[in-house]
C-alpha positions as CSV (number, residue, x, y, z in Angstrom):
1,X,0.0,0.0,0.0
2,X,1.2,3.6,-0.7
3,X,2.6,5.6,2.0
4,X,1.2,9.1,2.3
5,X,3.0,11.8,3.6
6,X,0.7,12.6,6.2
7,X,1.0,10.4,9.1
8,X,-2.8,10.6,9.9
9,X,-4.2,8.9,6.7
10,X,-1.4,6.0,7.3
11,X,-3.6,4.7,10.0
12,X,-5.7,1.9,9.2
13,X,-6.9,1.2,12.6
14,X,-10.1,1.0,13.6
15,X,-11.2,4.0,16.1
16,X,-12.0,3.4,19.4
17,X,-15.6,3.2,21.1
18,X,-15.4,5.9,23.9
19,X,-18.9,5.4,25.1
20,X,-21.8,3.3,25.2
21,X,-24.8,3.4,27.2
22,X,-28.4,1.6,27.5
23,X,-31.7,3.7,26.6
24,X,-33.8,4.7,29.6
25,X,-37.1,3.9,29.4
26,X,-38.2,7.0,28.8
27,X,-35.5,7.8,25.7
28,X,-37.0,4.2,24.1
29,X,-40.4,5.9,24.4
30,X,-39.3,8.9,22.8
31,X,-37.4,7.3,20.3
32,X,-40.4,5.0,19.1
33,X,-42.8,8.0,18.9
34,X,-40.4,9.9,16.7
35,X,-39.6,6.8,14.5
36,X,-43.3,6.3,14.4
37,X,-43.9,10.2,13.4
38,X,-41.1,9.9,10.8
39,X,-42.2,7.2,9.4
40,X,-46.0,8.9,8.6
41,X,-44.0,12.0,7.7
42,X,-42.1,9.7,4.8
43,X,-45.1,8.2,4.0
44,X,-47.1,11.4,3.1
45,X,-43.8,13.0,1.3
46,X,-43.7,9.9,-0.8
47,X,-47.1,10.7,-1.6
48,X,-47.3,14.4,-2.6
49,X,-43.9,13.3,-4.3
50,X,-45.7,11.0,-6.1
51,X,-48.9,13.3,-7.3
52,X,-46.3,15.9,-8.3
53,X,-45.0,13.6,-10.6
54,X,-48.2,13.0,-12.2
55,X,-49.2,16.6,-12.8
């Protein structure tokens, strides 16, 4: 493999995890209501997209 001159794209490591941590309770709930709300949000874009197209 080629060596660059700068040291920093030479490494090929993977980075290092500094943090993980499990949802509260309340963060899941939060979560699912904004994936849920997304998810109609996507649905009706996809629509008008779709209407728009047929104009």
């Amino acid at each position: 493999m080629k060596k660059f001159s700068s040291p920093r794209w030479n490494d090929t490591t993977l980075p290092d995890v500094i943090a993980s941590r499990e949802l509260t309770e309340e963060e899941k709930k939060r979560e699912k209501e904004f994936n849920e709300q997304f998810k109609k949000w996507l649905k009706d874009r996809k629509l008008k997209r779709q209407s728009n197209k047929t104009k």
